[in-house]
C-alpha positions in Angstrom: -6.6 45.8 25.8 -6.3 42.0 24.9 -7.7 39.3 26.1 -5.0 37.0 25.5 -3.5 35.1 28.0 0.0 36.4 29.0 1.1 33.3 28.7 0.6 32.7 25.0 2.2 36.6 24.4 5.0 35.4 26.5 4.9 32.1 24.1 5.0 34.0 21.1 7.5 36.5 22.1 9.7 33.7 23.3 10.2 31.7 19.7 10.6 35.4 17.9 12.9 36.6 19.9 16.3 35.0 19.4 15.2 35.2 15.3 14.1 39.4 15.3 17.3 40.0 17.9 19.3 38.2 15.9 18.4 38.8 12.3 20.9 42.3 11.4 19.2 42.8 7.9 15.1 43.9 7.0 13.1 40.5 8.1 10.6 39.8 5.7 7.6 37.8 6.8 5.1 35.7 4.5 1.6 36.6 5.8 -1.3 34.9 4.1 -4.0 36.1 5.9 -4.8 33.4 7.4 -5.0 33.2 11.3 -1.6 31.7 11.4 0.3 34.8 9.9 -1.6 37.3 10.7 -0.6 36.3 14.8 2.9 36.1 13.2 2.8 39.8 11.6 1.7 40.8 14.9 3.1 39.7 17.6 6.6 40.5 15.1 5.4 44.2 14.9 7.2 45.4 17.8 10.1 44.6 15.6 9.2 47.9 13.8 10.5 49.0 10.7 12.8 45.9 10.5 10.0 43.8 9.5 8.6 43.6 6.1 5.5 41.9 5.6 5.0 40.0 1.9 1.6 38.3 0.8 1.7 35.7 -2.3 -1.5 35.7 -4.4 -1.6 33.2 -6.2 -4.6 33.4 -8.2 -6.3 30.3 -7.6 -10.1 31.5 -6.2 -12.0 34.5 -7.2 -11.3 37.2 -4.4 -7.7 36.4 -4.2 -6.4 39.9 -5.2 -9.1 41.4 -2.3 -7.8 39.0 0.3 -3.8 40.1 -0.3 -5.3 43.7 0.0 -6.9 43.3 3.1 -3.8 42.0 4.5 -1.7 45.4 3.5 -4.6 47.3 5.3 -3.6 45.2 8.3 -0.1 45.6 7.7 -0.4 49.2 7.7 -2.2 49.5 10.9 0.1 47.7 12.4 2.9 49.6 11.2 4.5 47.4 8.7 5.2 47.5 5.3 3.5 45.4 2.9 4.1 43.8 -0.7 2.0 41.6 -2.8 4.0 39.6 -5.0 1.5 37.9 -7.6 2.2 34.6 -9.1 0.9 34.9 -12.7 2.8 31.9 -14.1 1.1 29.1 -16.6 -0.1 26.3 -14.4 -1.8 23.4 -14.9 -4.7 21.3 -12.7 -2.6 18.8 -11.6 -0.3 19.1 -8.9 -1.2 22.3 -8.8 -0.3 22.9 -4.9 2.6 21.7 -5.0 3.4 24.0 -8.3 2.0 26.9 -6.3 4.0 25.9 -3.0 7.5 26.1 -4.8 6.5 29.4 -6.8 5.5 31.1 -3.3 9.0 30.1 -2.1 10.8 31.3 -5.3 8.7 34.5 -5.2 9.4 35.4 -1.6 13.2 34.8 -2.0 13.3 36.7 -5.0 11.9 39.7 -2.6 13.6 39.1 0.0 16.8 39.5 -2.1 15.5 42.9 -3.6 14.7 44.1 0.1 18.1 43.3 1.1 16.1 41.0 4.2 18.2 38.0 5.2 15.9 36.1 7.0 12.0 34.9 5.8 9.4 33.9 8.6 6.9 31.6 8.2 3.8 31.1 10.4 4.1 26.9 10.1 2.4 25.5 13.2 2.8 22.2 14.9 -0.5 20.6 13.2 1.0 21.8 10.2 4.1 19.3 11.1 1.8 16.7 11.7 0.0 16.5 8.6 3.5 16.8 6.8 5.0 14.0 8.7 1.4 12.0 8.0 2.2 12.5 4.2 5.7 11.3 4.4 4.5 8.2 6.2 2.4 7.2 3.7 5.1 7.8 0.7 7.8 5.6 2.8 9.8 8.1 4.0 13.3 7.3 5.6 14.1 9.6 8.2 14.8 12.5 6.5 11.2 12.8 5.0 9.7 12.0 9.0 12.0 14.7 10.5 9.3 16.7 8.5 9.4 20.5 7.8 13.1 21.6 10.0 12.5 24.9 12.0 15.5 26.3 9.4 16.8 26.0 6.5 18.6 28.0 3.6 17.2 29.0 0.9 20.1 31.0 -0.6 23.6 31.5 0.5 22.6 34.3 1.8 18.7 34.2 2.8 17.1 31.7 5.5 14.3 30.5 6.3 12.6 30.2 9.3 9.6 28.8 11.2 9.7 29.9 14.9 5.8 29.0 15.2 6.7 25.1 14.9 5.6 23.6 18.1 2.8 25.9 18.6 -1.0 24.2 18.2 -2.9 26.3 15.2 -5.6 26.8 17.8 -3.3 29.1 20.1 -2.7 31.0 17.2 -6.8 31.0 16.3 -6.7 32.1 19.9 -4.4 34.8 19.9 -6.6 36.4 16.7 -9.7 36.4 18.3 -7.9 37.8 21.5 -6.4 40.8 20.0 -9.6 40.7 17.6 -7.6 40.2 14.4 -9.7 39.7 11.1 -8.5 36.4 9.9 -9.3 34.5 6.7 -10.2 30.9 6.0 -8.8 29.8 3.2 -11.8 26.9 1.5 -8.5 24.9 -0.1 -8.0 23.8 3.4 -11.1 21.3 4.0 -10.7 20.8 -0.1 -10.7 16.8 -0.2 -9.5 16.3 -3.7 -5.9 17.6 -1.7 -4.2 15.0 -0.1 -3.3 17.1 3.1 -7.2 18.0 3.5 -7.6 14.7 3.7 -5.2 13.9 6.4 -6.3 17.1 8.2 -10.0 15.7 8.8 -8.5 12.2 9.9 -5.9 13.8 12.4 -9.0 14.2 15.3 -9.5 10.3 14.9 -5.9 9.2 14.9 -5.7 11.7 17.8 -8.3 9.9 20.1 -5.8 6.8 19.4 -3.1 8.7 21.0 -1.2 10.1 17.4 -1.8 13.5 18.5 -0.3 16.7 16.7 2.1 16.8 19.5 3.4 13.0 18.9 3.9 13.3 15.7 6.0 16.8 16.0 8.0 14.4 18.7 8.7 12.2 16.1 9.8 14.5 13.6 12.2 16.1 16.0 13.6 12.8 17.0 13.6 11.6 13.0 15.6 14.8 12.5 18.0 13.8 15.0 19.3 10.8 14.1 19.0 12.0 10.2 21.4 15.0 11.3 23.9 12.1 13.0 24.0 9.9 9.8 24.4 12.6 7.1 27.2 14.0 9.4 29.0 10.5 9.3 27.6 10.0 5.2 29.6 13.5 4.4 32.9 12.3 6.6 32.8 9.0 4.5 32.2 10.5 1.2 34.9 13.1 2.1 37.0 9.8 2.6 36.8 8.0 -0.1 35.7 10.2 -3.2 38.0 11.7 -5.4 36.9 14.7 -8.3 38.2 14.1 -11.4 37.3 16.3 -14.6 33.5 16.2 -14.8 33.0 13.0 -12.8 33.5 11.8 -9.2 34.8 8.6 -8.1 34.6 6.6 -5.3 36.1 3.8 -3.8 33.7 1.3 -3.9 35.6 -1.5 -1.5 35.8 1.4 1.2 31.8 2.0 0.6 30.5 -1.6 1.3 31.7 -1.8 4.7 30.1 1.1 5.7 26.3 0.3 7.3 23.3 0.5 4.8 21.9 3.7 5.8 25.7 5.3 5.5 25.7 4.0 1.9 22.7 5.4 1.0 23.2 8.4 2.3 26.9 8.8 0.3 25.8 7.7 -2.9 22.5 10.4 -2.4 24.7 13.0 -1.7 27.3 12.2 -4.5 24.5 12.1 -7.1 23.5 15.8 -5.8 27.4 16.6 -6.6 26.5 15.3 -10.8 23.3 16.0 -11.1 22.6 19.0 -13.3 19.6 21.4 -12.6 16.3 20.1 -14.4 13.6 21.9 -15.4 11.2 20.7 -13.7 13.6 18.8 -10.8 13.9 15.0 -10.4 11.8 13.9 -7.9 14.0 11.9 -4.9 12.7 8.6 -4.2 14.1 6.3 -1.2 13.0 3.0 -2.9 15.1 4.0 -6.2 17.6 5.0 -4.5 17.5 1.7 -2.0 16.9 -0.2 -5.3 20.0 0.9 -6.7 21.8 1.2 -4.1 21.3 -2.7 -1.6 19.9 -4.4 -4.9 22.6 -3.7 -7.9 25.3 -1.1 -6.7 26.7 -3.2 -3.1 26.2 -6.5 -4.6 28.0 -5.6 -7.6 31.0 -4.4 -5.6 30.9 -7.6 -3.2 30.8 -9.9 -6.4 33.6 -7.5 -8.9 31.0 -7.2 -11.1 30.5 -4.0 -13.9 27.0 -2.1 -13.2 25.7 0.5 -15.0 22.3 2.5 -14.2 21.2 5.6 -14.4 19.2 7.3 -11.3 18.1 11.4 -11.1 20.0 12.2 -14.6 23.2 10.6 -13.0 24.8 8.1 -14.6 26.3 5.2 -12.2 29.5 2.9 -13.2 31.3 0.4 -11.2 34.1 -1.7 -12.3 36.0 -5.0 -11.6 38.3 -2.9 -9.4 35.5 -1.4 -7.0 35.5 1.9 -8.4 32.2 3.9 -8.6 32.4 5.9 -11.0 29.6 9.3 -10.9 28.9 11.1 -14.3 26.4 13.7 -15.9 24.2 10.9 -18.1 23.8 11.5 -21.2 20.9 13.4 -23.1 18.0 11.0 -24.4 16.7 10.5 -27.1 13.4 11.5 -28.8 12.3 8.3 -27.7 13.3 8.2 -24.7 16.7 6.3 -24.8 19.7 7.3 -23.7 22.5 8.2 -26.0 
């Protein structure tokens, strides 16, 4: 018997529901082992044999390997079955989180694919939002960066992700362990203050007692995701409007584009530069000021005044001519030194 209130089970049950009722294919879920995910993998177990459960060791800390064990044993009391997919790539010191955060997403689609599972669950909580909207503050984030992590999103044509624990505190879910007296781990990387979000974690109880509380900044991310949905909406109907494909290129018509509002223009040309731009090993970065460098500074003004622009932004190359055509392109290799060709 738990003593877990029924109103955090009912919580719980509440945001899985409409995602385990739902899901028609194996649903695989990314359990850590860290209070977070282990309340996921069980308050999901009365899913039964339609869950899979799938732990990522990444090899960072000594003990690692033990840790994703210990989380199988749990799995298999509960009645799930478990996988440890282990990330055994080179890496390097620097950036190393956020090299080991895009090789625990390509690992756990890769499985999911084998598995045949459609949908990947993720125990993301609501302070978890707050510290990623924090981050995107402080790079100048437009919108889309503030609307922080969205509840789904695809990460194949065929496989979604999901994060049904979203607007849940982490200490309900800290709760809910100690309740059903779940063993639980704490993983050190967390109050690690060479990482940025470690960093923002230990200021979030002193912006909090100013009123920028978890929940506030969740509020904002939902509204930021609003109104981000409403202009790329209007950005795609625009683009759709006034760009035409031509062999290897796109064009646009540049006279059309200028009356539009800023943020519409932004929007178009970021979304036509995701039409060029080839995949790079390893991605170009987006950046809002580049792309609000190119796009108010040089691009509109060039169009207003019929002047010929050429740049170069995310591996696309960018024409305009006297006409008001823009004019999208793959750019071309560089150099050794660093030139373009």
């Amino acid at each position: 018997m738990s003593d877990a209130p029924a109103s955090l089970d009912e919580r719980l049950a509440r945001a899985l529901a409409p995602l385990l009722d739902e899901a028609p294919s194996p649903v695989l879920l990314a359990v850590s082992g860290g209070p977070d995910s282990t309340a996921l993998m069980h308050a999901a177990r009365s899913a039964g044999g339609r869950v899979r459960v799938a732990t990522v060791d990444h090899g960072l800390r000594a003990g690692s390997a033990t840790e994703a064990v210990e989380v199988g044993l749990l799995a298999a009391e509960l009645g799930l079955g478990h996988t440890i997919l282990t990330w055994d790539a080179p890496r390097r010191d620097s950036a190393i989180q956020t090299a080991a955060r895009s090789a625990r997403y390509r690992l756990l689609t890769d499985h999911a694919a084998r598995i045949g599972a459609g949908l990947v669950l993720t125990a993301h909580t609501l302070d978890d939002q707050a510290e990623t909207v924090l981050m995107r503050l402080l790079a100048g984030s437009g919108p889309a960066g503030l609307a922080g992590m969205r509840s789904e999103r695809s990460l194949t044509p065929k496989i979604r992700l999901a994060r049904p624990f979203l607007d849940i505190p982490k200490a309900d879910l800290v709760a809910y362990c100690e309740a059903y007296h779940l063993p639980f781990l704490l993983d050190p990387s967390n109050q690690d203050e060479r990482f940025a979000r470690a960093r923002l974690r230990r200021l979030l109880p002193l912006l909090a007692r100013e009123g920028l509380n978890p929940a506030r900044l969740g509020r904002l991310a939902v509204r930021a995701a609003r109104d981000d949905a409403a202009l790329r909406q209007r950005a795609d109907a625009v683009l759709s409007e006034i760009a035409r494909n031509e062999v290897g290129e796109l064009r646009l018509d540049g006279h059309r584009l200028r009356r539009e509002p800023e943020a519409i223009a932004l929007r178009v040309l970021d979304t036509a530069m995701d039409t060029i731009a080839t995949i790079q090993e390893p991605p170009v970065p987006k950046r809002l000021g580049r792309l609000e460098a190119l796009v108010l500074d040089a691009l509109l003004p060039a169009l207003t005044e019929g002047r010929v622009l050429r740049r170069t932004l995310r591996g696309v190359l960018i024409e305009t001519d006297r006409k008001g055509t823009i004019r999208l392109a793959a750019a071309p290799p560089r150099r050794a030194g660093g030139e373009r060709r």
